[in-house]
Structures are given as C-alpha cells and as structure tokens.
N, C-alpha and C positions, 0 to 999 in steps of 0.2 A: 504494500500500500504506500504510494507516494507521498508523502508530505511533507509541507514546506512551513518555515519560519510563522508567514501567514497564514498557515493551518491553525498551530498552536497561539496567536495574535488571537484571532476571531475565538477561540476558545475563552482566553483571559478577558478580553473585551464583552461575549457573552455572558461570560458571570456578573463581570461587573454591571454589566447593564441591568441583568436581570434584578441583582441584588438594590443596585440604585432603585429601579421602576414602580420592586415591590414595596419598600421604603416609601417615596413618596404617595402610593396607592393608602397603602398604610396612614399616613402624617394626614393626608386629606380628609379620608373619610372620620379618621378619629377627631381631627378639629369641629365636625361639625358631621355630623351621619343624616341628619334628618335633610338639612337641605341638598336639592336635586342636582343642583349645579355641581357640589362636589363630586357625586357618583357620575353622573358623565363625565369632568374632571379627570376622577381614579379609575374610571373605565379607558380612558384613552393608555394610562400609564401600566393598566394589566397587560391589555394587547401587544404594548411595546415591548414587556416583561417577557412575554410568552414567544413572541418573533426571537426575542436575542436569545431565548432558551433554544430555541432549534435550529440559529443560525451553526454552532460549530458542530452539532450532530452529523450533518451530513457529512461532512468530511472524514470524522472518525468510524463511520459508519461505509467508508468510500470500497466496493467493490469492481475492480478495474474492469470485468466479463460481464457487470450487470452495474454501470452507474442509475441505473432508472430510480431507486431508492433514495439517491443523494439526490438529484435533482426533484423528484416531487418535495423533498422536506425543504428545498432549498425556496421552491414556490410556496410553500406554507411559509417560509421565514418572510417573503416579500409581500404573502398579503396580510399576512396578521402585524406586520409594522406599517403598513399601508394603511387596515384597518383603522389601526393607534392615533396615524394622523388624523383621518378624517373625523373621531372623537377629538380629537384635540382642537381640529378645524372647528368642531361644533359648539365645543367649549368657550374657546374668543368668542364667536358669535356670543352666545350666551352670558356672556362675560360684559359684553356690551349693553345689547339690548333685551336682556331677562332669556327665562329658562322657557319661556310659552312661546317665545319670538319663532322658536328654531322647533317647535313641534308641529308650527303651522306645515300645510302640504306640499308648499313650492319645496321648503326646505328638506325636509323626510324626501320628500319625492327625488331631489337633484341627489340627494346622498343615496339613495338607494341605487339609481342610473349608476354616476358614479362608480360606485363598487361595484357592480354587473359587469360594467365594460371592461374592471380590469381582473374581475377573477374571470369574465373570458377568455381576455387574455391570455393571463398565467397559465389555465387549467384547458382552455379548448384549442389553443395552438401547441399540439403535439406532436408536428412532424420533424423531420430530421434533419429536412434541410432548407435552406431559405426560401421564402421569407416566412415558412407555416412552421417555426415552433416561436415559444416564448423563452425559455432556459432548456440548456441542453449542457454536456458533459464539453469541456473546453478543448479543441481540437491537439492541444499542447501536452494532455493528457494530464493524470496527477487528479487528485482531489479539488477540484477546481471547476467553475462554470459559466457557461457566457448566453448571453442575451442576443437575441438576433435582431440585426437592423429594422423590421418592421416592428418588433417590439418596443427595440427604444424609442424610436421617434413618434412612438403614442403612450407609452407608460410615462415616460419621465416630464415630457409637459404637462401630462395631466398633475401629476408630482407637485411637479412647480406650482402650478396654479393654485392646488389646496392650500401648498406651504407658503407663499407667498399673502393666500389672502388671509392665513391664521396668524402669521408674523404683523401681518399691519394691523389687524384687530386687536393682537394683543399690545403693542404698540399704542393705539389710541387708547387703551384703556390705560396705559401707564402714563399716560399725558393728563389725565383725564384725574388721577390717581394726585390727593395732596398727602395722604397719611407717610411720613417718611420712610418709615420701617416696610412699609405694602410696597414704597419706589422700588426701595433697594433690594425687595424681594421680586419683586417684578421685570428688575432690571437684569439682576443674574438670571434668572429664568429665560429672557428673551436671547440673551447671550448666548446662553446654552444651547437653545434653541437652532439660532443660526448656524452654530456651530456643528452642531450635530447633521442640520440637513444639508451644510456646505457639503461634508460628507459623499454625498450622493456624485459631486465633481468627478473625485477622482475613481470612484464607482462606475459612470460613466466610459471615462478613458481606459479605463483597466479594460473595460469591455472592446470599446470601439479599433482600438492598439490589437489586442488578443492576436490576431492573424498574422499583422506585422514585423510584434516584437514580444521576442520568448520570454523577455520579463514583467511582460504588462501584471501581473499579479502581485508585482510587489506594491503598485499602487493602490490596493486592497487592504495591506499595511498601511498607509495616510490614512484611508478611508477609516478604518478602525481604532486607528488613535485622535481620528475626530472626533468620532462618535463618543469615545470615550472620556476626553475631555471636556464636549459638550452635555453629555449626561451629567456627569461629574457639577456641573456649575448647573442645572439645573436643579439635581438636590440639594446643593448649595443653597440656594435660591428659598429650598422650601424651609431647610431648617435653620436659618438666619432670620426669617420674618413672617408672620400669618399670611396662611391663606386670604383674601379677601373675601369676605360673606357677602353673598350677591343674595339678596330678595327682589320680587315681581315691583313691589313699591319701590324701589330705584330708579327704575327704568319707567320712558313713558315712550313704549313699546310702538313704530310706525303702524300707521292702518293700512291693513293691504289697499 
C-alpha cells in the first residue's frame, strides 16, 4: 500500500478537525440548547466533524486491485463537509435576519437544489473516464484521488458561491456587532473561516496539475495545514468569547 507524507498529514489534520468541530458543536449547544439558531449553528460543525473523520480512512483503507472503497469514502468526505457548509451558509443567514427568515421556501427550497446537484454529482458521475466520473483513483497511482475537469468546473463554483455568501453575512453581522468580546469572537471565527476554505486553492491545483506533475499531491499538504490552522482559530474564536444569542425579536425579518 503506497503512502505518502500527505497520507499520514490528512490523518493528523482529521483528528484535529474532528476533535476541534466536536468541541465547538459541544461549546454551542451547551451555551444555550433551547435556542434554534445554535442547533443549526452545531449542526453545520457535526457535519464538518464527520467529513474530517472519513477524510484519512480512505487512504488507510487504500487497496491498489480494488481502489472503489477509497474513493466512495472519499465522496462521502466531500459531501458531508459540503453539507457543513451549506448549514453554516444557513446559519449567517440566520445570524442576520432571525431563524424563521431561512425556513421560508425560497430558502429550504434553493438549499435543497443545491445539495441535489452536487451529490449528483459526487455519486451519479461514475464512469472512468472523462468527462463522466466525479473522483476516481489518481492516474499516478498510491493512495491518492483526482476530480475530473467536468466536475470541477461545476462543484467548486458552486463552493465559492455558498462560501463567499456565508463569509459576507457573517461579516455584516460582525459590523453590525458593538459587544467587544462577540467582535473579537467573531473576528477569529471569520479568520478561521477564510482560512480554512482558502484551502480548497491548492485542493484545486493539486487536482488540475495531477497529469502534468508527479508531485501535485504535495499540495494536499498546504491544503491540510490550512485547514488546520483555520479550524484551529475558529475554536479559538469560540472559547475566547460567547456565542451570540440571536432571538426572532432582533430581527425585523424582510416581507417576501
């Protein structure tokens, strides 16, 4: 069984993630269990938990005559941190303009599209060679796996788009925010944040390289010591300063 440097990386970074994610899931719901807003909140942070638990399995798990194992856990690892985001997405929202904003249907409804298109993705593009799979076994061989050009040029913008609109919503609420200690807990959070889904860059090139250049995996390496430090600063974030308690009377919620 081949494995590299970044095998054993993805491993140490899974734990941690894991150990950070259940941590904050933890710190949330206990500051305040009854309001809704946390459990969507610590919903985003289980899923995230549950993705970095499966990211290093596959590799340890890697059979070079039958990769098919590593690569479906490997799509399990990409939509249940997918998932995470789009709770996370929902939470800004939320965060913003109350917890009743985002139960309306447009919203349900675009989150549910959403996630369709991309665990068809994942899970209904399973051919072997371009453009019809989604992850396949890396042609460089080793414990290792690459995404195909029709896949990324529809998974990863849509990426962006969630991560991008959850980063400014929580952004405006930290503008929005005078309690000092909610700043500065808000601020690491957002950092973190960034950090974590800069991430996805060299995630990207590790992929789009793979054919060209036999070390594109090491930039799977960056990729996991992002992640790692942006997690990192995002539990930071939570046990330096309270969660903020968001109620319905906060907000004076837009009329469709």
């Amino acid at each position: 069984m081949a494995l590299g440097w970044v095998n054993y990386l993805s491993m140490v970074v899974g734990g941690l993630a894991v150990i950070s994610s259940t941590i904050i899931t933890c710190i949330v719901l206990k500051r305040n269990p009854k309001e809704k807003l946390n459990w969507l909140f610590s919903m985003s942070f289980l899923f995230i938990a549950i993705a970095y638990f499966f990211l290093p399995i596959g590799a340890f798990i890697f059979d070079e005559t039958n990769p098919n194992l590593m690569v479906f856990l490997t799509k399990i690892y990409a939509f249940t941190l997918f998932l995470g985001v789009v709770f996370l997405a929902l939470s800004s929202l939320a965060f913003n303009y109350g917890i009743q904003f985002i139960l309306r249907w447009p919203i349900v409804t675009t989150g549910l599209i959403i996630l369709g298109i991309v665990a068809g993705f994942l899970f209904g593009l399973t051919g072997s060679e371009e453009p019809w799979y989604s992850i396949r076994q890396a042609p460089t061989g080793g414990a290792d796996t690459q995404t195909s050009t029709l896949f990324t040029i529809i998974f990863y913008p849509i990426c962006l788009i969630v991560v991008i609109s959850t980063i400014s919503f929580f952004i405006r609420a930290f503008k929005q925010t005078e309690d000092k200690t909610t700043r500065k807990s808000l601020k690491l959070f957002i950092w973190g944040l960034c950090i974590h889904i800069g991430s996805l860059i060299p995630n990207i090139l590790s992929n789009v390289l793979a054919e060209h250049w036999k070390n594109a995996q090491s930039l799977n390496g960056l990729e996991f010591i992002m992640a790692a430090i942006g997690i990192s600063l995002m539990l930071t974030g939570f046990i330096v300063g309270p969660t903020p308690e968001v109620t319905e009377e906060t907000f004076q919620v837009p009329v469709a």
